[in-house]
N, C-alpha and C positions, 0 to 999 in steps of 0.2 A: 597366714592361711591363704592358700593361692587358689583363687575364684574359678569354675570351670567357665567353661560355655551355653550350660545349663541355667547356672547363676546367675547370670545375663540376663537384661530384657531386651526388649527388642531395639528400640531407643539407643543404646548405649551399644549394639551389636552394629545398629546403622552407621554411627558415630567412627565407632573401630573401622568402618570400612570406606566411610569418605576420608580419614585419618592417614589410608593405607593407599588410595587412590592417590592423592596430592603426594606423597612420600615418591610414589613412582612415577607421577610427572614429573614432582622435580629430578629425579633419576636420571630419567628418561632427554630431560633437557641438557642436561648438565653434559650428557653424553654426547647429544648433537653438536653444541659448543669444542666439545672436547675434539670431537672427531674432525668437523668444516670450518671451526672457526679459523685457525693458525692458516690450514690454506687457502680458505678464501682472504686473509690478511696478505698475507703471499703472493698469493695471484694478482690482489688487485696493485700490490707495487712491485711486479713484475709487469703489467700494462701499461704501468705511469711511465717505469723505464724503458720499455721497449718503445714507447709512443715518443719519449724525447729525444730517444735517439733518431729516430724516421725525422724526425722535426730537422734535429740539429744536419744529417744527411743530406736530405733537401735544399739545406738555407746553402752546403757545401757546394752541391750540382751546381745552384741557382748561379753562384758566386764563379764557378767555372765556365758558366755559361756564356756569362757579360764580359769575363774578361778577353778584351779586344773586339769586341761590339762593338760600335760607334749604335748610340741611343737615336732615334730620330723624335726631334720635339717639336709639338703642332706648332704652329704659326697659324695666326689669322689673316685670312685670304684678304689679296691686294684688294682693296676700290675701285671697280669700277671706274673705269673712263669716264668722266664728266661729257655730260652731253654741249655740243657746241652750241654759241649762240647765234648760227646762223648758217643756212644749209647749204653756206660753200660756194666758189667763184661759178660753179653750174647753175644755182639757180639765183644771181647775180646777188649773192649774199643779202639771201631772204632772212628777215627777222626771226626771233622766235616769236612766240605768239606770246600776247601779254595780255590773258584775258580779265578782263572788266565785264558790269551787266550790261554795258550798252554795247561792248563788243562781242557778246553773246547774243545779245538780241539781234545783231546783223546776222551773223551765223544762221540764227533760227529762221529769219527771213528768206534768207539764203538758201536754203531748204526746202521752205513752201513754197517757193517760187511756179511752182508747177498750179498750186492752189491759185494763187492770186492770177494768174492768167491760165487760164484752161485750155484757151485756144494753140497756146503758143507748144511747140515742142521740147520737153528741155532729156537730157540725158539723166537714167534715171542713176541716183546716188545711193546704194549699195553698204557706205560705210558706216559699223558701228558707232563709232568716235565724230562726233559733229561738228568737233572742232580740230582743227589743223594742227600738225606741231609748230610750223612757220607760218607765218602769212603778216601780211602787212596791208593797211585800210588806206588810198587814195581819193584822190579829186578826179572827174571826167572833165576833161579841156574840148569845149565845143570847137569844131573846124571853122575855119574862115568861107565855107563854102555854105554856111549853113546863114540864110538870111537871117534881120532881126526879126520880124518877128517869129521864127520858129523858134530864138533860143530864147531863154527862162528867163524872168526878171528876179533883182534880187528876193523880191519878197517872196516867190513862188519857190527860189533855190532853197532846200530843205539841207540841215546841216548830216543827218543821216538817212538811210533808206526804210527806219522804219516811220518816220514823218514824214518823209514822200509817198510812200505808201497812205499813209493814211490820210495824207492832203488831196490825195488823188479823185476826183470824183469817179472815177469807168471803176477803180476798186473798192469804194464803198457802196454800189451800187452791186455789184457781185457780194460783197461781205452781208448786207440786207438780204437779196437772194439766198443764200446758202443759210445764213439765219432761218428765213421764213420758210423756208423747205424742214429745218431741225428743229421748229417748232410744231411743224404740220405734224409731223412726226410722233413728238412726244407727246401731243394732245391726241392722236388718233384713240377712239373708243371715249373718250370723254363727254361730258356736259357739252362744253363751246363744241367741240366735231360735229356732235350731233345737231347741234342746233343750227350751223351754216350747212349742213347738208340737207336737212331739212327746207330752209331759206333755199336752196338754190333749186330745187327740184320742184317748189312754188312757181319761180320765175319762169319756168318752162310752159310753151302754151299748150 
């Protein structure tokens, strides 16, 4: 006996009709498949192949390219000339410089020389570099014109210029000075400042 749709409740009429829905998606899939799948399989190895060919073409050109090229391949750049150890029959094959601290410490003397005597003039030194590429350190040979007693006795002869310097009395008498000016200095507005300005301005009648 075949049921109307009367017979039906509602339940069983919603059922028929999610039943009827999924029938026609898969329908409806089945069709898309049908219809894009084969040419998009198609397509996409028709892309493979067109793309190996362009590949395989290219590697063709590349290969006609070089032939009878000559490649050029880097090389690493020659060395530098070594610098010579000494500045040549001009400046009667001056040494290079070998410096040491105590041949540094000349240099530095060398330099302040304008400090250690103020009075004197010297030409003022301008160079970055304090020390020389060449240079070589001698002995001063007093003249025979010069009496005994104006030249030096051994003990007084200092083996470098920075212990002559500092054997010197007229330079440690300047180096005290210059001190006590750089100390005025840094004590200005202090305790001790005040208290000798204070003391001095007593002594006044």
């Amino acid at each position: 006996m075949a049921t109307t749709i009367e017979d039906l409740t509602e339940s069983q009429i919603d059922a028929l009709f999610l039943e009827a829905e999924e029938r026609l998606a898969e329908k409806n899939n089945a069709a898309v498949l049908a219809a894009h799948g084969r040419p998009f399989q198609v397509s996409v190895a028709n892309e493979a192949k067109k793309a190996a060919e362009e590949a395989a073409a290219s590697k063709e050109v590349a290969a006609r390219k070089t032939d009878g090229v000559t490649i050029r391949v880097a090389q690493l750049e020659k060395k530098k000339n070594k610098e010579p150890d000494s500045a040549g029959p001009d400046w009667f094959g001056l040494q290079k410089t070998v410096l040491t601290p105590e041949a540094k410490r000349e240099f530095q003397i060398l330099r302040m020389r304008g400090i250690l005597d103020p009075k004197q003039h010297f030409k003022k030194d301008n160079r970055k570099n304090m020390i020389p590429k060449y240079s070589v350190f001698g002995t001063i040979l007093e003249g025979t014109a010069k009496g005994e007693r104006d030249r030096l006795t051994r003990k007084q002869r200092k083996n470098t210029m920075v212990e002559e310097v500092l054997a010197s009395q007229e330079y440690n008498q300047q180096f005290k000075r210059r001190y006590n000016k750089i100390q005025e200095k840094n004590a200005s507005g202090k305790k001790g400042f005040y208290k000798k300005l204070v003391a001095g301005r007593r002594r006044r009648p």
